[in-house]
PDB file as gemmi writes it, atoms N, CA and C in Angstrom:
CRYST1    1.000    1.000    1.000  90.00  90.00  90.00 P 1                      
ATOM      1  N   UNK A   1      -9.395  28.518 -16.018  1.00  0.00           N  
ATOM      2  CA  UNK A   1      -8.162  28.680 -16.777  1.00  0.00           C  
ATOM      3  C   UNK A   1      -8.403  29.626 -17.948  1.00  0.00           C  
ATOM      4  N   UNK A   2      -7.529  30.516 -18.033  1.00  0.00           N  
ATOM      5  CA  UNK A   2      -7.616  31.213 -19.490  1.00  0.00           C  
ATOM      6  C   UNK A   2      -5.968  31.810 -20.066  1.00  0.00           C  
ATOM      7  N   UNK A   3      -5.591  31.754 -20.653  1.00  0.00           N  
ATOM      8  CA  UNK A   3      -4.306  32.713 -21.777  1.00  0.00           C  
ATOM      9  C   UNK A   3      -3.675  32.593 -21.002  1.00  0.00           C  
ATOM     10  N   UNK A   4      -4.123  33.637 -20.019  1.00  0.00           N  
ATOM     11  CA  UNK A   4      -2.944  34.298 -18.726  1.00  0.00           C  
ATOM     12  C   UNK A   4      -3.381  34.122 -17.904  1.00  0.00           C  
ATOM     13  N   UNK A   5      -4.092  32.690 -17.470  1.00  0.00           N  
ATOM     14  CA  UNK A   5      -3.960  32.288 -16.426  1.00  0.00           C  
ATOM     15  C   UNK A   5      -3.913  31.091 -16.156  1.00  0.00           C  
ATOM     16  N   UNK A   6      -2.795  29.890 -16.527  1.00  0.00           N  
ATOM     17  CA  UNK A   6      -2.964  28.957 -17.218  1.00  0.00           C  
ATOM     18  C   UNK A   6      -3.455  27.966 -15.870  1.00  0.00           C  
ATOM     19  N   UNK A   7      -3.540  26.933 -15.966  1.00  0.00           N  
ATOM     20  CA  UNK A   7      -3.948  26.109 -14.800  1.00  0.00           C  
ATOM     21  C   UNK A   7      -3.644  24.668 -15.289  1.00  0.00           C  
ATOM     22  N   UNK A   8      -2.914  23.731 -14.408  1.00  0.00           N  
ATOM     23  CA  UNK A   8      -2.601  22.205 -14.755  1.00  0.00           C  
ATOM     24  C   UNK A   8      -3.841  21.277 -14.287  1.00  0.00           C  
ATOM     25  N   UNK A   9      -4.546  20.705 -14.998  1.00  0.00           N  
ATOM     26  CA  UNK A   9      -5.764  20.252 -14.504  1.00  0.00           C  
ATOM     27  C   UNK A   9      -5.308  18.509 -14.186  1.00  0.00           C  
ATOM     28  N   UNK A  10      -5.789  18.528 -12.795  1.00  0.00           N  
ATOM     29  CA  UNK A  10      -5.063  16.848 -12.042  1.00  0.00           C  
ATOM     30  C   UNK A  10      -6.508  16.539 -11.390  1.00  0.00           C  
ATOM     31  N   UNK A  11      -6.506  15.284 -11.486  1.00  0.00           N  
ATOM     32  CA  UNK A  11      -7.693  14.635 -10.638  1.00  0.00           C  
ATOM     33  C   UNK A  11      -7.116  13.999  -9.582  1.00  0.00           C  
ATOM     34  N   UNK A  12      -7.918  13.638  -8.714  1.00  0.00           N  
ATOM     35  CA  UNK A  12      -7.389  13.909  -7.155  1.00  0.00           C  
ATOM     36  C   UNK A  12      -8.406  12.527  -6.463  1.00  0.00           C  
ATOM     37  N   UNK A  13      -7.616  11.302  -6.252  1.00  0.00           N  
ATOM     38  CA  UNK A  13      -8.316  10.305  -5.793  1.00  0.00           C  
ATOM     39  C   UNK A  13      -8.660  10.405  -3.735  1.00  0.00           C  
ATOM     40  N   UNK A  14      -9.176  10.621  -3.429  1.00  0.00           N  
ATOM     41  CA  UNK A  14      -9.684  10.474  -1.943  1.00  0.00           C  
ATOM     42  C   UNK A  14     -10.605   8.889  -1.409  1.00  0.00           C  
ATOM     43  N   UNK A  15      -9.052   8.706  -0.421  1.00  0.00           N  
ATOM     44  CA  UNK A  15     -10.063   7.299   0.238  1.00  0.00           C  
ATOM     45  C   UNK A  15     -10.755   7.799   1.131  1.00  0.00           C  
ATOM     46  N   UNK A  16     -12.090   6.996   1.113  1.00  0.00           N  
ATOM     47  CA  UNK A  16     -13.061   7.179   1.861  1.00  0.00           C  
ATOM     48  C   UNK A  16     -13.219   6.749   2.996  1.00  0.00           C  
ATOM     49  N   UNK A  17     -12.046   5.703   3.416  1.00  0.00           N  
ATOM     50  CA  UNK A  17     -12.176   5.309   4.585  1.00  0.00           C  
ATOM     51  C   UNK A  17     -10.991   6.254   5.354  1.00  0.00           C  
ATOM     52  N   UNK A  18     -10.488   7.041   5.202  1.00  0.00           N  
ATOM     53  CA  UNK A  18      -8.970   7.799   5.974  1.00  0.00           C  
ATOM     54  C   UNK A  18      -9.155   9.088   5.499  1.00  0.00           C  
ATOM     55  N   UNK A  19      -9.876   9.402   4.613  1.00  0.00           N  
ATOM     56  CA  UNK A  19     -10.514  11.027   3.642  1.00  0.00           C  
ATOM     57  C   UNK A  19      -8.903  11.179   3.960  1.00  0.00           C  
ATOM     58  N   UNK A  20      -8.532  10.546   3.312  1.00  0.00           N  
ATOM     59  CA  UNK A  20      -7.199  10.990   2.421  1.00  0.00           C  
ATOM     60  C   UNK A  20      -7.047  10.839   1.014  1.00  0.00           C  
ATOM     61  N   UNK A  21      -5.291  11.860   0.846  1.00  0.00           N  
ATOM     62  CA  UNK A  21      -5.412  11.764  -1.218  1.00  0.00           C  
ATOM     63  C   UNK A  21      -4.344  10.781  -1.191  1.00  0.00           C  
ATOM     64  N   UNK A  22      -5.325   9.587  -2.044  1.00  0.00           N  
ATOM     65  CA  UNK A  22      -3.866   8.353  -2.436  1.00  0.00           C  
ATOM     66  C   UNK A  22      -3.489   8.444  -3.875  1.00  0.00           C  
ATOM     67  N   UNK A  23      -4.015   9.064  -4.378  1.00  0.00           N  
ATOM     68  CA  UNK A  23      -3.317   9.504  -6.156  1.00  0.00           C  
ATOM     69  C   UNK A  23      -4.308  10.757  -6.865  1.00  0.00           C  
ATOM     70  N   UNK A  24      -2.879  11.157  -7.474  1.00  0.00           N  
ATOM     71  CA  UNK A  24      -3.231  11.828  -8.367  1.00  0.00           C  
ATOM     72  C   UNK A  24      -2.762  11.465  -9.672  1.00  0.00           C  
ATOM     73  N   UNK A  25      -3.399  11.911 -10.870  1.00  0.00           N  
ATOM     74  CA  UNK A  25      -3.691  11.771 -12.505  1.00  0.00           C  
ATOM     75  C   UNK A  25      -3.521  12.734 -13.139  1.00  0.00           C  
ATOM     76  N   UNK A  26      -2.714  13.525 -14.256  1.00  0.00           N  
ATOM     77  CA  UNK A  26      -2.827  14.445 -14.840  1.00  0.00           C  
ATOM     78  C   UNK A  26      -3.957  13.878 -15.575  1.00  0.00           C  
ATOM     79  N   UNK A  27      -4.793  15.187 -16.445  1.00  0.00           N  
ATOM     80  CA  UNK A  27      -5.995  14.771 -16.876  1.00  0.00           C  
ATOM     81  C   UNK A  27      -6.112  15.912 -17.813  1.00  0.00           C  
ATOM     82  N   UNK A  28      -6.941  16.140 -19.106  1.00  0.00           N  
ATOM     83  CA  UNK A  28      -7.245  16.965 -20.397  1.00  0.00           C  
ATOM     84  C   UNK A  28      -7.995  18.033 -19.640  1.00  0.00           C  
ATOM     85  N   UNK A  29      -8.080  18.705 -20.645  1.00  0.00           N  
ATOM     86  CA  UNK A  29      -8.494  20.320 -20.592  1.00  0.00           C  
ATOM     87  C   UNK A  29      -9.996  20.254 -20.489  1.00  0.00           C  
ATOM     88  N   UNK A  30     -10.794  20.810 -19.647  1.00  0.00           N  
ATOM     89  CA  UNK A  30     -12.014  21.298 -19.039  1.00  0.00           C  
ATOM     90  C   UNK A  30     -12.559  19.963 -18.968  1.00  0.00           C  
ATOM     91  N   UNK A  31     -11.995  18.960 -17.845  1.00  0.00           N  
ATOM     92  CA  UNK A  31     -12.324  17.249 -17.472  1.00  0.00           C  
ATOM     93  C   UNK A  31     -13.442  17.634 -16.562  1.00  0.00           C  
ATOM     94  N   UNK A  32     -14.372  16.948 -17.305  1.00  0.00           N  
ATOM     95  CA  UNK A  32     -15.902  16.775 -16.246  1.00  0.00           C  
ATOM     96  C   UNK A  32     -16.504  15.543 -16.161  1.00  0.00           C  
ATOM     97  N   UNK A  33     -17.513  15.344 -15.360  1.00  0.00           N  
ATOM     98  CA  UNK A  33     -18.215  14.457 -15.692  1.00  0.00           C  
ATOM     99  C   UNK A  33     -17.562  12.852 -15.005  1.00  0.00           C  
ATOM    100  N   UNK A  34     -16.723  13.130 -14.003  1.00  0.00           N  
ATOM    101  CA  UNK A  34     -16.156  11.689 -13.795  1.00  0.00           C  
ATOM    102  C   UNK A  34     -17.349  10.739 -13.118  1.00  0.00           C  
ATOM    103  N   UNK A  35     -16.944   9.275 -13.581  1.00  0.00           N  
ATOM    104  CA  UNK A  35     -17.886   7.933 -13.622  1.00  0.00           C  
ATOM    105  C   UNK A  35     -16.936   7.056 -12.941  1.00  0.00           C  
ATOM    106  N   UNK A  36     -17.529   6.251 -12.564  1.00  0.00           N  
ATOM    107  CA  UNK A  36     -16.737   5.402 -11.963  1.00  0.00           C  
ATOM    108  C   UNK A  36     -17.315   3.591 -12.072  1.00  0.00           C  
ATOM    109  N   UNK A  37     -16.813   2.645 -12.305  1.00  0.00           N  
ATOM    110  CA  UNK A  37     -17.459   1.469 -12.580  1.00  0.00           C  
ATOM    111  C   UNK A  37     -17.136   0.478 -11.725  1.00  0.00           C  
ATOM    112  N   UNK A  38     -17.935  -0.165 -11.316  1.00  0.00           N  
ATOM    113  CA  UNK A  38     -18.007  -1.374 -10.252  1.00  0.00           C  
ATOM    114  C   UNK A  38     -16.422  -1.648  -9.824  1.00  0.00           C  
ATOM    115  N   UNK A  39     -15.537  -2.027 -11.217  1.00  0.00           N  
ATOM    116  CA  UNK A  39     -14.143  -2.707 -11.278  1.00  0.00           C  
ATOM    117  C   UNK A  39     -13.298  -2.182 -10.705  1.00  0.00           C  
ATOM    118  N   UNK A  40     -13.581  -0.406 -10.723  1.00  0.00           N  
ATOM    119  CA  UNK A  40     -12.680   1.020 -10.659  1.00  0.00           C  
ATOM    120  C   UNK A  40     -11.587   0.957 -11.827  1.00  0.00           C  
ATOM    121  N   UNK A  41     -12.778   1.229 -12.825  1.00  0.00           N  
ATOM    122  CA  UNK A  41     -12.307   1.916 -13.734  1.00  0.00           C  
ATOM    123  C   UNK A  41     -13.071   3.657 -13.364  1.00  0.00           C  
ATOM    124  N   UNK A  42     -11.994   4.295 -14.002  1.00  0.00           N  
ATOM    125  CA  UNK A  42     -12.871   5.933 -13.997  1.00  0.00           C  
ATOM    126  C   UNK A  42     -12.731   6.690 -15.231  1.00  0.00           C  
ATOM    127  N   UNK A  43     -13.963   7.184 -15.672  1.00  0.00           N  
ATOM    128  CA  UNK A  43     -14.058   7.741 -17.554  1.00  0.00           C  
ATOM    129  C   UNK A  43     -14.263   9.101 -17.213  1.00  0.00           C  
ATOM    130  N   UNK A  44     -13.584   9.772 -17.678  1.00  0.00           N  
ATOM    131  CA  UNK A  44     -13.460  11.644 -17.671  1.00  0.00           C  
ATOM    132  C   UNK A  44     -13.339  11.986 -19.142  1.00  0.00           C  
ATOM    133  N   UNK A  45     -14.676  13.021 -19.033  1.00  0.00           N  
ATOM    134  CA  UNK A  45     -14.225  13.310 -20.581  1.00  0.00           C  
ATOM    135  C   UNK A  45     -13.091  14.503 -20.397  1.00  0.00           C  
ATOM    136  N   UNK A  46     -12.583  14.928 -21.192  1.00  0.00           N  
ATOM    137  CA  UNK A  46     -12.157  16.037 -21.588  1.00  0.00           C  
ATOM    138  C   UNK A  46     -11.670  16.884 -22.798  1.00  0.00           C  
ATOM    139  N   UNK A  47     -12.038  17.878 -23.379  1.00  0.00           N  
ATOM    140  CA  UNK A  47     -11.708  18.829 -24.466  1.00  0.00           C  
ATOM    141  C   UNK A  47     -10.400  18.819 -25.455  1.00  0.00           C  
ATOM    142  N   UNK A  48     -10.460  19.738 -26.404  1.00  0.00           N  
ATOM    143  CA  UNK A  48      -9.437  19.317 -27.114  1.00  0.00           C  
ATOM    144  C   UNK A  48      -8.099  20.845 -25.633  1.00  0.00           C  
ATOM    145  N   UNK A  49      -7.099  20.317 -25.840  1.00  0.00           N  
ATOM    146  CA  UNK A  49      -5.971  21.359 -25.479  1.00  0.00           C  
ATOM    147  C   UNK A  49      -6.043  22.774 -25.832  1.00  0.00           C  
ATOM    148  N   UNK A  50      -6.765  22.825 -26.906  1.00  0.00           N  
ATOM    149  CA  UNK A  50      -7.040  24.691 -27.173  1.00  0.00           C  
ATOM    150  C   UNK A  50      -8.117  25.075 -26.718  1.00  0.00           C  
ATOM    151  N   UNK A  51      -9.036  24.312 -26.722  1.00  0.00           N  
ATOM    152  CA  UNK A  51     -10.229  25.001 -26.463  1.00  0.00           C  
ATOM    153  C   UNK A  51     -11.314  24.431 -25.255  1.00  0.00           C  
ATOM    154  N   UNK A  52     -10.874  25.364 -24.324  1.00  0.00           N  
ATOM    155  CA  UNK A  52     -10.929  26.663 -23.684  1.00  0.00           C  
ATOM    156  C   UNK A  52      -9.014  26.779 -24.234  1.00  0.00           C  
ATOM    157  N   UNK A  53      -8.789  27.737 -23.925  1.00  0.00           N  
ATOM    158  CA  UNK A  53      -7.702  28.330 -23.689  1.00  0.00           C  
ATOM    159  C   UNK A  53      -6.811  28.251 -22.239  1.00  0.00           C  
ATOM    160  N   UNK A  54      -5.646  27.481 -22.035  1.00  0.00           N  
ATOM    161  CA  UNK A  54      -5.361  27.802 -20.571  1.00  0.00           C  
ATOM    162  C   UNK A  54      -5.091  26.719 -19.924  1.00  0.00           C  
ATOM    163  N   UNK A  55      -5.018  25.545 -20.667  1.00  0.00           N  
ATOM    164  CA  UNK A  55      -4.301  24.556 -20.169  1.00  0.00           C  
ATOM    165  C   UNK A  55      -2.960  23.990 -20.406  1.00  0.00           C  
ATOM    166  N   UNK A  56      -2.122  24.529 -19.435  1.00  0.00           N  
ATOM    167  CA  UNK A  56      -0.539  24.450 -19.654  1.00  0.00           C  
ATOM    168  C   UNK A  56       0.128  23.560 -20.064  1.00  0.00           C  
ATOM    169  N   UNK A  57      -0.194  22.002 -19.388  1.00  0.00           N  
ATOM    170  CA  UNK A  57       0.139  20.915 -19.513  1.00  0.00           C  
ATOM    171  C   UNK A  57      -0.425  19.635 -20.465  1.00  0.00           C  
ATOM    172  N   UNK A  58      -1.558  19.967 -21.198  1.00  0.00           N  
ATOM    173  CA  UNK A  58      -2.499  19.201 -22.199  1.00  0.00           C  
ATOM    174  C   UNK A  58      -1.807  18.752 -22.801  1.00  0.00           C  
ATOM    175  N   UNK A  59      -1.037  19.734 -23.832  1.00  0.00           N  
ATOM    176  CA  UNK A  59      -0.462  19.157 -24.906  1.00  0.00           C  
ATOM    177  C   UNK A  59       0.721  18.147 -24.331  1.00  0.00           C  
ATOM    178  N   UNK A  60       1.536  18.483 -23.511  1.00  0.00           N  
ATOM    179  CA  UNK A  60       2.850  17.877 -23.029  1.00  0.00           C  
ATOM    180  C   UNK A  60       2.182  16.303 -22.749  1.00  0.00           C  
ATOM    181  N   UNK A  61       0.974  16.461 -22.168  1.00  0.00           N  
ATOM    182  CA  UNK A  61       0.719  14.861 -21.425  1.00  0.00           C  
ATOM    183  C   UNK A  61      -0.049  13.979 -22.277  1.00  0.00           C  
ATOM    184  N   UNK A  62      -0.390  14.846 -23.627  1.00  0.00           N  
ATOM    185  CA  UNK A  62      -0.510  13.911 -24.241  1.00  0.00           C  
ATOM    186  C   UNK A  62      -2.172  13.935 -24.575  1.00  0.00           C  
ATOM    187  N   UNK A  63      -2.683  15.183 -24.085  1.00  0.00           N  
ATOM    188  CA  UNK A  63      -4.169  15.642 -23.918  1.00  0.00           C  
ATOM    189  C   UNK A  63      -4.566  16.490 -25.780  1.00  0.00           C  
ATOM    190  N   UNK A  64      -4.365  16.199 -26.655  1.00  0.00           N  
ATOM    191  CA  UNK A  64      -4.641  17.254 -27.378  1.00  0.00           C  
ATOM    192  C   UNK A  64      -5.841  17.230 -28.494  1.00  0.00           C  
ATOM    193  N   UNK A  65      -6.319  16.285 -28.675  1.00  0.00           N  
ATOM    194  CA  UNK A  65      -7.540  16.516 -28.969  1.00  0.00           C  
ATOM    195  C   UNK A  65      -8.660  15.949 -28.111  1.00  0.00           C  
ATOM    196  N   UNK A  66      -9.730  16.451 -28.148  1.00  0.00           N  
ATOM    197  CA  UNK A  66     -10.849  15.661 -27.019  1.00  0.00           C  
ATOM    198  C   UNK A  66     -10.873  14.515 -27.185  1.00  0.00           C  
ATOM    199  N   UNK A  67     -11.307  14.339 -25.968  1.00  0.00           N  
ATOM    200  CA  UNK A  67     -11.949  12.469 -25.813  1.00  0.00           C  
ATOM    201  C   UNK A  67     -12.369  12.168 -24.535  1.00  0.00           C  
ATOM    202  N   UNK A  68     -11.598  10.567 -24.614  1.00  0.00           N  
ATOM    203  CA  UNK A  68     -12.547  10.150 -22.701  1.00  0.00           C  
ATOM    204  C   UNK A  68     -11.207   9.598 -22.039  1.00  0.00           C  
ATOM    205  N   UNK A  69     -10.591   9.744 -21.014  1.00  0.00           N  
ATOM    206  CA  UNK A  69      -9.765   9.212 -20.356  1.00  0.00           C  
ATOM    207  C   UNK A  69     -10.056   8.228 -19.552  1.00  0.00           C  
ATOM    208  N   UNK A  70      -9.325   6.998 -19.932  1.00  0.00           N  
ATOM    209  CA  UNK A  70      -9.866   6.051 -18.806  1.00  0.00           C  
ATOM    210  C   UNK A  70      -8.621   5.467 -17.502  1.00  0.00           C  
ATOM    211  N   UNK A  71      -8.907   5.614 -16.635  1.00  0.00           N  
ATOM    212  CA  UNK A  71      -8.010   4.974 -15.682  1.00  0.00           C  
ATOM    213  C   UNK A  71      -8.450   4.072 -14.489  1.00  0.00           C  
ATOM    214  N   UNK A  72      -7.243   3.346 -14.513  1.00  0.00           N  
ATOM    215  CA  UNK A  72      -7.827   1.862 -13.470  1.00  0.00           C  
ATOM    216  C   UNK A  72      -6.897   2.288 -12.086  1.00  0.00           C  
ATOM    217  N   UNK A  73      -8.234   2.004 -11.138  1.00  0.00           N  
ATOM    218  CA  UNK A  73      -7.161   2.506  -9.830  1.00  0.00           C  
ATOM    219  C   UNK A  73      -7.289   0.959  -8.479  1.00  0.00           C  
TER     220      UNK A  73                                                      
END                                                                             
């Protein structure tokens, strides 16, 4: 993602038994690092909304300064 080339960054759940997609998550700007815990919980960090440059949807969803996203699936 950069300025002019913005990109909506979504995480993308795949069951393993059908390798199919059963959800998707909007998720913060340059999200790495996903974990996953016994319970299914899943921790993604991600950046603040400016920096990198190029994430369209950060601020709108609520992404704007860094941290860790957690979601229960």
């Amino acid at each position: 993602c950069t300025a002019t080339n913005l990109c909506t960054p979504t995480l993308g759940v795949i069951d393993a038994s059908s390798h199919s997609l059963i959800a998707t998550r909007d998720i913060g700007n340059n999200a790495h690092s996903v974990a996953v815990s016994p319970t299914g919980q899943v921790f993604l960090p991600y950046s603040s909304a400016a920096s990198p440059a190029g994430c369209a949807t950060c601020t709108i969803n609520g992404f704007i300064n860094g941290g860790i996203s957690v979601f229960q699936f």
